[in-house]
VOGU-3710 file (C-alpha; in Angstrom, 3 decimals, decimal comma):
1> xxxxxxxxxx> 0,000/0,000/0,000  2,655/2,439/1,037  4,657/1,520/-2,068  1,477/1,990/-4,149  1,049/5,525/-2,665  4,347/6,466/-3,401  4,850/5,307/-6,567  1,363/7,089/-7,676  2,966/10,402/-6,146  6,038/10,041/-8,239
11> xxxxxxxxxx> 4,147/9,688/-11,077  1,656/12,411/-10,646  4,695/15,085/-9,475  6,768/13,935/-13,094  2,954/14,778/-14,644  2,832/17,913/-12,884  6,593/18,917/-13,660  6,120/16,919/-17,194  3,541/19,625/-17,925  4,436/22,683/-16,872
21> xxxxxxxxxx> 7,804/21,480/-18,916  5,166/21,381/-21,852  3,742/24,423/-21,250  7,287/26,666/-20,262  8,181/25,492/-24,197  4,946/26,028/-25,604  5,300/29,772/-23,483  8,959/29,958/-24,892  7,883/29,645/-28,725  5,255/31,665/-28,661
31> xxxxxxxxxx> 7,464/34,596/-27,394  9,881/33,063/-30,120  7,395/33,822/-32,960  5,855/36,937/-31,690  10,221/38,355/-32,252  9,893/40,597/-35,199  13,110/42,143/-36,606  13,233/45,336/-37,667  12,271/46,134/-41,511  15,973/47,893/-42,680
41> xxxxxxxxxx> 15,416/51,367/-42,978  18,452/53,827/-44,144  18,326/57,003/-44,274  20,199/58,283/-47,309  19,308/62,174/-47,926  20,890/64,882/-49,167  23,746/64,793/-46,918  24,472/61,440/-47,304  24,265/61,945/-51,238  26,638/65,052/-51,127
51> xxxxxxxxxx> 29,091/63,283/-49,181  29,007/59,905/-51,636  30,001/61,943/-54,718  33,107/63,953/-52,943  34,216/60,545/-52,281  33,473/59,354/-56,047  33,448/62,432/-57,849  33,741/60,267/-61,383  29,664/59,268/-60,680  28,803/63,077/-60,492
61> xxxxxxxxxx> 26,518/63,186/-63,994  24,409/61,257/-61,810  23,702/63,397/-58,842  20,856/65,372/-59,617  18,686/62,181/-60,399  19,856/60,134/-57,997  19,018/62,835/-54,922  15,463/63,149/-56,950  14,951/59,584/-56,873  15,540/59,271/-53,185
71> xxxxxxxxxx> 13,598/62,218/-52,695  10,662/59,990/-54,153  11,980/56,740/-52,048  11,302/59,486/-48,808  15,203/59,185/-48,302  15,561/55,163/-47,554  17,629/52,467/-49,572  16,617/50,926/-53,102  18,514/47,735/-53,396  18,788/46,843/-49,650
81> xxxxxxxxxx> 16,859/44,326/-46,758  17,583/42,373/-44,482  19,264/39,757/-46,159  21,340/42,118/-48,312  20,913/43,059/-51,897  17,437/42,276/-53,178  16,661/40,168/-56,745  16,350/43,298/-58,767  19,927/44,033/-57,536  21,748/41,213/-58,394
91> xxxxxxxxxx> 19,845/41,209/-61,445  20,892/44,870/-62,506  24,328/43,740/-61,659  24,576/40,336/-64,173  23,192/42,920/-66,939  25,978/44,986/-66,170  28,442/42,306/-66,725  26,433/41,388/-69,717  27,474/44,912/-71,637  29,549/43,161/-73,849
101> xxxxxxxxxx> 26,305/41,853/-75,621  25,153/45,046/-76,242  28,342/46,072/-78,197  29,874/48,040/-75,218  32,167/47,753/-72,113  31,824/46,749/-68,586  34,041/49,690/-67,377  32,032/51,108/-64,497  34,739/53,681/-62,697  34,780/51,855/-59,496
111> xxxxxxxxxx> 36,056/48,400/-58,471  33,780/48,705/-55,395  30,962/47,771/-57,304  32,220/44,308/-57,563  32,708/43,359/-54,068  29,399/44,398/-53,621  28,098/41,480/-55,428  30,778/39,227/-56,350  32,810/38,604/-52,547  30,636/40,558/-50,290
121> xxxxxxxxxx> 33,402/39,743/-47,678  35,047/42,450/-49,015  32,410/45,322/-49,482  33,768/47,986/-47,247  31,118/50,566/-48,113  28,822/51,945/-45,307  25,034/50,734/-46,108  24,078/54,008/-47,434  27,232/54,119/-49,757  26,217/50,764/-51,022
131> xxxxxxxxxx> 22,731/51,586/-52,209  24,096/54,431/-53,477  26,445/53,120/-55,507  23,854/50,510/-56,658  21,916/52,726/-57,590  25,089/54,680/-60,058  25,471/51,745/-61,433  21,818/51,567/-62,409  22,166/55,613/-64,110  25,658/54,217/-65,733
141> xxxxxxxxxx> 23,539/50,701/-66,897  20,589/53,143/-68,214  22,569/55,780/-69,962  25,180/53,428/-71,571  22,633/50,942/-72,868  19,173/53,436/-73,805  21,200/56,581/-74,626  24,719/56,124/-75,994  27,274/59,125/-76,341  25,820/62,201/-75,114
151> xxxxxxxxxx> 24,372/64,694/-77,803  27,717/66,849/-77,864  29,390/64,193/-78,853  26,976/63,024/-81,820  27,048/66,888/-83,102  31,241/66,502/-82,825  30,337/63,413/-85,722  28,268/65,491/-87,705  24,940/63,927/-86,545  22,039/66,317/-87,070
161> xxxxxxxxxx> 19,130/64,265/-86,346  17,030/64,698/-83,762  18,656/62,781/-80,756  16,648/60,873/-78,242  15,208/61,886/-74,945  16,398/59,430/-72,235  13,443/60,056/-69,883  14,696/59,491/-66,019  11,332/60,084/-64,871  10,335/56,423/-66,979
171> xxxxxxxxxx> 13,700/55,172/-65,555  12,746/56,173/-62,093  9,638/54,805/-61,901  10,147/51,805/-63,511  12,761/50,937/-60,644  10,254/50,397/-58,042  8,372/48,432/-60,913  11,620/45,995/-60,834  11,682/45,830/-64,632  13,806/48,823/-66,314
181> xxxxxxxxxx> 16,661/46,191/-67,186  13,942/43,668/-69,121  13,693/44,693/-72,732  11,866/41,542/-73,652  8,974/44,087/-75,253  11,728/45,671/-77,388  10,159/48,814/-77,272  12,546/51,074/-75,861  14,987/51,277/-78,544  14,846/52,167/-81,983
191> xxxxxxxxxx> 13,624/48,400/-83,748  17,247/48,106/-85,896  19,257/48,360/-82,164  17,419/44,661/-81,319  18,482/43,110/-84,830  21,720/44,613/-84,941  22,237/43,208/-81,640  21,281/39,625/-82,704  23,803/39,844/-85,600  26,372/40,841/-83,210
201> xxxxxxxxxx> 25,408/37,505/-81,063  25,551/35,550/-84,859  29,062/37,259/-85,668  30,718/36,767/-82,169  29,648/33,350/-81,774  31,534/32,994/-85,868  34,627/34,891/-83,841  34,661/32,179/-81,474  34,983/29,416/-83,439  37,521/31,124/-85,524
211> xxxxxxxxxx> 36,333/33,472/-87,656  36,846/32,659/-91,320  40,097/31,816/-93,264  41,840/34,715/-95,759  40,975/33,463/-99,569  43,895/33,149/-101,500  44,027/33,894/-104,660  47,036/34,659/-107,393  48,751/37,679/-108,199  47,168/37,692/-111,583
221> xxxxxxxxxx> 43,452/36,966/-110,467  40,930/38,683/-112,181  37,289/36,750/-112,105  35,838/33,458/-112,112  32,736/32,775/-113,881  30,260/29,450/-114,115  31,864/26,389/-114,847  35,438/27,921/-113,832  37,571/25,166/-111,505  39,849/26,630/-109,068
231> xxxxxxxxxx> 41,107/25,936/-105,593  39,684/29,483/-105,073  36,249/28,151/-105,512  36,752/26,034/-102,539  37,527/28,890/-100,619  34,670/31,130/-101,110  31,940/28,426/-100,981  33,340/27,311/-97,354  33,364/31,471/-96,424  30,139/31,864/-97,562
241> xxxxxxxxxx> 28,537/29,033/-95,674  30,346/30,089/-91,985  27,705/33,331/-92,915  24,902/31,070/-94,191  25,344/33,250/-97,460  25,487/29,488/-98,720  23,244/26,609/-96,934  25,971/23,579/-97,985  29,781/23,493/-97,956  30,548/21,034/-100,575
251> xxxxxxxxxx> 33,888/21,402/-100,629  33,695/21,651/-104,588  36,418/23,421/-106,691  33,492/23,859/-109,824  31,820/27,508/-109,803  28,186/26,017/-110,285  25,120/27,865/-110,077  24,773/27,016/-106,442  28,107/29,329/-105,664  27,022/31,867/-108,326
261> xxxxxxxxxx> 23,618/32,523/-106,466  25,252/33,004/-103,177  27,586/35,313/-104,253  24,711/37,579/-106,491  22,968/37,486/-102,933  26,166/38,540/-101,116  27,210/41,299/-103,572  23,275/41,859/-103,195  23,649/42,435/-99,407  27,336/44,363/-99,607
271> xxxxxxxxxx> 26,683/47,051/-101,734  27,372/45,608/-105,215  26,002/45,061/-108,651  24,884/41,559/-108,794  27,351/39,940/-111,155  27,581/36,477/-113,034  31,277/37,020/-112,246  33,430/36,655/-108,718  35,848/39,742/-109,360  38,914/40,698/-106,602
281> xxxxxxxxxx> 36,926/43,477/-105,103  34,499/40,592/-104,011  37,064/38,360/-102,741  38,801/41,657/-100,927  34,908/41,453/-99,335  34,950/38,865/-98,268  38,010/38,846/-96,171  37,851/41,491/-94,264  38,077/40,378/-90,757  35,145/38,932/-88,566
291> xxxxxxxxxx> 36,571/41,116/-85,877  36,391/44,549/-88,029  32,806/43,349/-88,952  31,870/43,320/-85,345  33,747/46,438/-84,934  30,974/48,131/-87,340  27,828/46,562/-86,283  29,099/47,837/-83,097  29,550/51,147/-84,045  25,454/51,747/-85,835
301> xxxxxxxxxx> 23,895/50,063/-82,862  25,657/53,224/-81,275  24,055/54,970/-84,058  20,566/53,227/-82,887  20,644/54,716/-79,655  20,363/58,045/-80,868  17,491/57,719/-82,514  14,291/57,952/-80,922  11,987/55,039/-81,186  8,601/57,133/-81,450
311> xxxxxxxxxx> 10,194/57,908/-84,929  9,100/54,469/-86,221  4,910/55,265/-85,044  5,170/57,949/-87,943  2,420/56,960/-90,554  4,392/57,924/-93,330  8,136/59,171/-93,520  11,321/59,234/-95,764  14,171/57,559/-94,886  17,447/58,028/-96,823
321> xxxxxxxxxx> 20,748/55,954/-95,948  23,501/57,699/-97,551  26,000/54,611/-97,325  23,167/52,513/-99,132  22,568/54,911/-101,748  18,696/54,110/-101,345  15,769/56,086/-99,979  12,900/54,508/-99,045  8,755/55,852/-98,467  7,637/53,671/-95,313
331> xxxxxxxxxx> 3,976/54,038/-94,378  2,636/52,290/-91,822  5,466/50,421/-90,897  5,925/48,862/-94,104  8,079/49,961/-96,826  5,551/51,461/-99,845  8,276/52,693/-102,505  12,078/52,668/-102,748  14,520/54,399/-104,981  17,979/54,486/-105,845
341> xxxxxxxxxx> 20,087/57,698/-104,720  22,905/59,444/-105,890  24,451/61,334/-102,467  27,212/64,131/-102,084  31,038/63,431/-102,537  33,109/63,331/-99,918  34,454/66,626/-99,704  30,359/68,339/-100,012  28,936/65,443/-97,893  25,171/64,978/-97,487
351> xxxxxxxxxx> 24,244/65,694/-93,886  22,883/63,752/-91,286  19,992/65,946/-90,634  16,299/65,819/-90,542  13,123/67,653/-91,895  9,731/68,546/-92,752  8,440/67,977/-96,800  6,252/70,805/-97,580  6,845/71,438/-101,058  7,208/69,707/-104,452
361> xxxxxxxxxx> 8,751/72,129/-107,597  7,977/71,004/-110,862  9,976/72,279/-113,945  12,459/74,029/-111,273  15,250/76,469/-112,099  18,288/75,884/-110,657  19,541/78,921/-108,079  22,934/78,281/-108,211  25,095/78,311/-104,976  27,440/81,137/-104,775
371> xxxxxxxxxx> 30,599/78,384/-104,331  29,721/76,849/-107,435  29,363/80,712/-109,708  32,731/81,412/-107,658  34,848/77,857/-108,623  32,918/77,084/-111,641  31,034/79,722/-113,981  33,042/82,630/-113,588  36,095/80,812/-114,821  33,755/79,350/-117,278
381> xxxxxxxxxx> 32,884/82,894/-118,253  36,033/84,278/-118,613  37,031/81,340/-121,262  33,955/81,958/-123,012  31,619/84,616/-123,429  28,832/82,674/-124,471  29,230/80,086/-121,311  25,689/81,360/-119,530  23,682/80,630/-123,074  25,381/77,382/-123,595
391> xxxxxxxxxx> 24,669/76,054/-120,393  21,301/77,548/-120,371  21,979/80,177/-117,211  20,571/83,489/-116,927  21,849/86,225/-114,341  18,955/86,595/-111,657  18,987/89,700/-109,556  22,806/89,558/-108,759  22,766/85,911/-109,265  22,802/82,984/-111,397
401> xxxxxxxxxx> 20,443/80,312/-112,673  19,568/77,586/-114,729  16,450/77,786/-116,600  13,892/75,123/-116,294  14,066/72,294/-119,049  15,622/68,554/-119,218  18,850/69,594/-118,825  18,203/71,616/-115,680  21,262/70,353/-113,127  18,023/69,198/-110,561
411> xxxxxxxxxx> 16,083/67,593/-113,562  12,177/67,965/-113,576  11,135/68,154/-110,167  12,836/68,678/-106,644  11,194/67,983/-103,602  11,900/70,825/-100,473  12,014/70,554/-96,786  13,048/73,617/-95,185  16,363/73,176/-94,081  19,659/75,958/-93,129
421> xxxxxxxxxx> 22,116/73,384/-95,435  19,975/73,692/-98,350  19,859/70,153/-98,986  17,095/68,624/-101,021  15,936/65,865/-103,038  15,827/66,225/-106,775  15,659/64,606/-110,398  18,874/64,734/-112,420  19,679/64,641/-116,455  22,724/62,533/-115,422
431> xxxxxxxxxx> 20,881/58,957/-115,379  23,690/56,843/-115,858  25,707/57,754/-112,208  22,836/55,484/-111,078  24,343/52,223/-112,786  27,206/52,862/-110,416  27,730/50,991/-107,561  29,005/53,931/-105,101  26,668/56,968/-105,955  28,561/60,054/-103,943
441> xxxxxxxxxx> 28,761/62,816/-106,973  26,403/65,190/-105,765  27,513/68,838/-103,921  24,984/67,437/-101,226  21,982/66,914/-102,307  20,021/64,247/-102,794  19,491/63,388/-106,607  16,510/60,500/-106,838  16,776/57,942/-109,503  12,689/57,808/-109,838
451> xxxxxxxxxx> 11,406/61,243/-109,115  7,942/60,842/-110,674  7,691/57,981/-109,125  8,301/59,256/-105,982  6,301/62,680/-107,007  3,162/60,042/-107,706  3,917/58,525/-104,386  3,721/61,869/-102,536  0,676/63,656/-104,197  -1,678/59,953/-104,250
461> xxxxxxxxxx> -3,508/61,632/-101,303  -4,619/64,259/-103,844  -6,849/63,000/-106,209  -6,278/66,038/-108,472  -3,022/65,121/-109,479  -3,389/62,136/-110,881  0,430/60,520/-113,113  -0,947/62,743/-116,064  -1,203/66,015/-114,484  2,186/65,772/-112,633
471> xxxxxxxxxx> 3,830/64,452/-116,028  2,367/68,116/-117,875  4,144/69,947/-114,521  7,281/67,937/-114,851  7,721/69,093/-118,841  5,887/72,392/-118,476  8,932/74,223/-118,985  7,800/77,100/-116,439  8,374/76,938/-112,768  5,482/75,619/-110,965
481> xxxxxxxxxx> 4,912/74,672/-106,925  2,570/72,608/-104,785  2,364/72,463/-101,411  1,590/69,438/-99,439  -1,232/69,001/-97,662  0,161/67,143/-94,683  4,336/67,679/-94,339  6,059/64,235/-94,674  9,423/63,506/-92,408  12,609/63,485/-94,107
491> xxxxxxxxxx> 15,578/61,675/-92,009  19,001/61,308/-93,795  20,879/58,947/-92,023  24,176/57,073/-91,669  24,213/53,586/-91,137  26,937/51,049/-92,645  25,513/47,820/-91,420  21,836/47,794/-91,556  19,338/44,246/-90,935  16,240/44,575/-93,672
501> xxxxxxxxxx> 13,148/43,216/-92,959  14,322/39,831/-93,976  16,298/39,845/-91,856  19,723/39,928/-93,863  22,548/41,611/-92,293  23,813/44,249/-94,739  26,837/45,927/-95,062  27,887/48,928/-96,778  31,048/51,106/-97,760  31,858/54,090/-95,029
511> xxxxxxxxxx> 31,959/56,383/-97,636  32,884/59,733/-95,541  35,127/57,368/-93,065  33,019/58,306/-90,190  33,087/54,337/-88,352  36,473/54,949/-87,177  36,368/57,731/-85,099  33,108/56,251/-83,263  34,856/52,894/-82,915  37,509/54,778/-81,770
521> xxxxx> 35,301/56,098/-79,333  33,343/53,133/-78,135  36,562/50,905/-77,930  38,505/53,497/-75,408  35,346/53,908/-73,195
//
């Protein structure tokens, strides 16, 4: 009995302490989950700011909009919590390292940035000076990638157009939106940056493997032609197909109609006459270096950033690409006429400018410029006393012009948007400089192959001029002008590689050498 009792006290005292054992954990993790650490909250204000640029002074471009932006974040971090840097961060950061893809350089001007991500360890930044610095590297990401050189420097390479916006007010926004970086929409950039940048993907992933082999040919080479054999053949067929100019490397020596094609397409795509022949300057072609091709898509995706991608929403514009020698009509996004060019020489180049179309001349005179009475006509006079009536000129209040007619210098028609170079487009009597491959001839201007084609084009919105009516205008003989209902966009641009909508990669002669001082550029950043 006694044992009984005690045993049963034993057990009921373990219960008792068993229990309240129970209950002091149960006690102990709810305390446990009611801890709540602290959300991370910096303060980073104006002070802070001031004192992060006198200690990186090379980031200053960037001060105004980054004290705005943290005006907006009520003065607390962007890229920090409690565990560090967030997602969009890291994120942000791998783009950064990613430059190369976009045809530029990871050269951010300080190394702190990487031990911010890559061996934290060794981040000896304050907090503060880490999100700031994050968030430099973010303006440096933005204005590298969406704006390029700044406008200065465009105007130093004679580039007129209009030059993009970069809006830091998007930018800014689209931070807390976590998706700035993400261009899977491809809207923020002018269309031709996206393809250019695919081709640069294509021709680095060629570079890696070894680019292609120099094509050897003879000191006396001059062509090869179908049904030609030559160890030469061999040569171009296996270059072509590393480009998929070709779709099979048969290792052939026999120029067959296969090879023949694929080199009419890459003449096609290079700036050449199509030709049933393979001359030197086509083998010269095609060895230029992978490395110097890269160099110049490069170089016009530069050229991309400029350009403002609201351009492209136009409904109808004219686009002129000097190095191409082609100007095209694109309405609604889709090309609607195209015409061989003939631009200036390189010492009167054509300028990289834009403008309004308000006016098409028909049966024009010709106001000549006073460079061309100095240089030309009054030598021309002073040889011959009948030079004016021989050339059809007249004086013209203190100047000189050429009467209209079919020999009129600017043809039958011009086409005028008011501009302070006093460049326009215009028909010419000199048809045959448009059989040429490289068309720069002009003093500037821009001499159309198929001006009443392009006059037809223009005035179908007018149901009054119908092809007859602006044929009787075009041979009147007697100045005539009409003004355009709606103004039509001009741009003149520069661009020596180019993707078409195809998608073919084209490349085309740097005709006023202006690649290598913006590679020059690009490559030293």
């Amino acid at each position: 009995m006694k044992i009984w009792c005690r045993f049963a006290i034993i057990t009921l005292l373990f219960t008792i302490v068993s229990c309240n054992s129970k209950g002091d954990k149960k006690e102990e993790n709810q305390k446990k989950a009611k801890v709540v650490i602290p959300e991370l909250k910096l303060v980073i204000d104006s002070t802070a700011i001031a004192k992060f640029y006198e200690a990186y002074p090379k980031l200053q471009n960037f001060q105004g909009e980054v004290a705005s932006l943290y005006t907006k974040k009520q003065s607390t971090q962007l890229w920090l919590d409690n565990k560090g840097v967030v997602e969009f961060g890291n994120t942000l950061y791998n783009k950064y390292k990613e430059l190369e893809t976009e045809g530029l350089k990871a050269n951010f001007p300080y190394k702190e940035i990487n031990s911010i991500f890559e061996n934290n360890t060794d981040n000896k930044l304050s907090k503060v000076n880490t999100d700031l610095m994050i968030t430099n590297l973010y303006f440096y990401y933005a204005e590298k990638v969406y704006r390029g050189f700044d406008e200065k420097t465009s105007l130093s390479l004679e580039w007129l157009l209009p030059r993009k916006k970069l809006n830091y007010q998007v930018l800014t926004d689209s931070i807390f939106k976590k998706s700035t970086i993400n261009d899977d929409k491809k809207s923020k950039m002018f269309s031709q940056y996206y393809k250019l940048r695919d081709a640069l993907h294509q021709y680095r992933e060629i570079e890696k493997k070894g680019g292609w082999k120099t094509i050897e040919t003879d000191e006396d080479y001059k062509s090869l032609k179908l049904g030609d054999s030559s160890a030469v053949i061999a040569q171009i067929r296996e270059r072509l197909f590393i480009t998929g100019d070709i779709k099979e490397d048969t290792k052939s020596a026999v120029c067959d109609s296969t090879l023949i094609s694929a080199m009419k397409k890459y003449e096609f795509h290079h700036g050449y006459a199509q030709k049933n022949t393979i001359l030197l300057e086509h083998i010269n072609d095609l060895n230029i270096p992978v490395s110097d091709r890269i160099k110049t898509i490069i170089a016009n995706m530069e050229r991309c950033r400029w350009i403002d991608p609201e351009l492209e929403k136009g409904q109808k514009y004219i686009e002129v690409n000097i190095p191409e020698f082609k100007l095209y009509i694109i309405e609604d996004g889709k090309i609607a006429f195209t015409s061989p060019v003939v631009v200036g020489k390189a010492m009167t180049k054509t300028v990289i400018f834009s403008g309004m179309m308000s006016n098409i001349v028909f049966s024009p005179y010709w106001n000549v410029p006073p460079s061309i009475i100095a240089k030309e006509i009054k030598p021309g006079m002073a040889k011959n006393k009948n030079y004016l009536a021989q050339k059809n000129l007249e004086w013209n209040n203190g100047a000189v012009r050429q009467l209209p007619g079919k020999n009129n210098s600017l043809g039958l028609v011009k086409f005028l948007f008011p501009n302070t170079s006093n460049i326009y487009l215009h028909d010419t009597p000199a048809k045959s400089l448009f059989e040429r491959e490289s068309r720069a001839f002009s003093h500037g201007c821009v001499r159309v192959a198929k001006p009443r084609e392009l006059a037809i084009e223009l005035l179908k919105v007018d149901p009054q001029w119908n092809p007859e009516r602006i044929d009787k205008a075009m041979h009147a003989g007697k100045e005539s002008w009409y003004t355009l209902k709606k103004k039509v966009p001009v741009y003149i641009g520069y661009f020596t590689a180019w993707v078409d909508r195809e998608g073919n990669l084209n490349f085309y002669k740097d005709i006023y050498d202006r690649d290598e001082s913006l590679i020059k550029l690009l490559t030293e950043e």
